[in-house]
N, C-alpha and C positions, 0 to 999 in steps of 0.2 A: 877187381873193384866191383862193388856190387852198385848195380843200377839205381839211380835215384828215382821212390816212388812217392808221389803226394799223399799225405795222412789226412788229408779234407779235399772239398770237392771246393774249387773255385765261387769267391763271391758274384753275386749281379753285377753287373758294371754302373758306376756311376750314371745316371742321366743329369743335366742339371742345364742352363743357360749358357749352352755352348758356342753360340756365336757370338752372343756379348763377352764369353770371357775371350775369345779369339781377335772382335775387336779391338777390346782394351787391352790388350799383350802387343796387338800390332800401332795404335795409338803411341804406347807409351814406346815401343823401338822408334818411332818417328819423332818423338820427342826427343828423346834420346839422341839421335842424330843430330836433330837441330842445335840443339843445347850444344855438342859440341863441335860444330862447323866452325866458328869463329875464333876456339882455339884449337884449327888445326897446325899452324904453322908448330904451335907449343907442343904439338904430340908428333910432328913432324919431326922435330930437335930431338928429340927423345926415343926415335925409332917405335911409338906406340900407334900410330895411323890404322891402325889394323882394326883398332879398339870403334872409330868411327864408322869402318868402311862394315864393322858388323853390326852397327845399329844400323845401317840400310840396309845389308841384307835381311834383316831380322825386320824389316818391316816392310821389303817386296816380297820374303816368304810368307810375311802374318796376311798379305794382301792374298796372294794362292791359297791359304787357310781359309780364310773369310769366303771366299769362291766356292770350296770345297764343302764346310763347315753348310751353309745355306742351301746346297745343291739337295746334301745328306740327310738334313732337315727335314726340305719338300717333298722328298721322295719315303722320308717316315712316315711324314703327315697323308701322303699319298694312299699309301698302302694300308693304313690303321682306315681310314677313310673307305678302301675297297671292302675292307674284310667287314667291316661295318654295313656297310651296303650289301655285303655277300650274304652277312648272317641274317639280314631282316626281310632278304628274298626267299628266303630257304619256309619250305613247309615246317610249320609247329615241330612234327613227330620227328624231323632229322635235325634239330638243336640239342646239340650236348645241354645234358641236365634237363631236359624237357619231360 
């Protein structure tokens, strides 16, 4: 079997509104669960229970997401932040393209 090799070089990775869309994914699990707490006994009858018990987990993981999501954020905005500070301390003649 001959080795799989890539014929193009990988795209950028999305950037875009990443902790709003992590909120509202974990929003709507928690809605989700709500909505169906009241017919659990009817999904209890049914052996489907399983179907509520993972809209909570799906909204105490989106809660770990939201945690994670904000931390990774800070720490872009951090860093874009240094290197920006770093490049406007730098002597004229050692700026790329100068």
């Amino acid at each position: 079997m001959a080795k799989w090799t890539p014929k193009h070089e990988a795209p950028e990775p999305l950037e875009g509104p990443v902790v709003a869309t992590i909120t509202g994914g974990t929003i709507l699990w928690f809605v989700l669960f709500v909505v169906q707490v009241p017919f659990y006994g009817w999904f209890d009858d049914r052996g489907l229970t399983s179907w509520v018990w993972t809209c909570l987990a799906g909204a105490g993981l989106g809660l770990i997401g939201i945690w994670y999501v904000r931390k990774r954020d800070a720490a872009i905005k951090r860093h874009a932040a240094a290197n920006a500070a770093a490049r406007t301390t730098e002597p004229p003649e050692a700026r790329p393209g100068a």
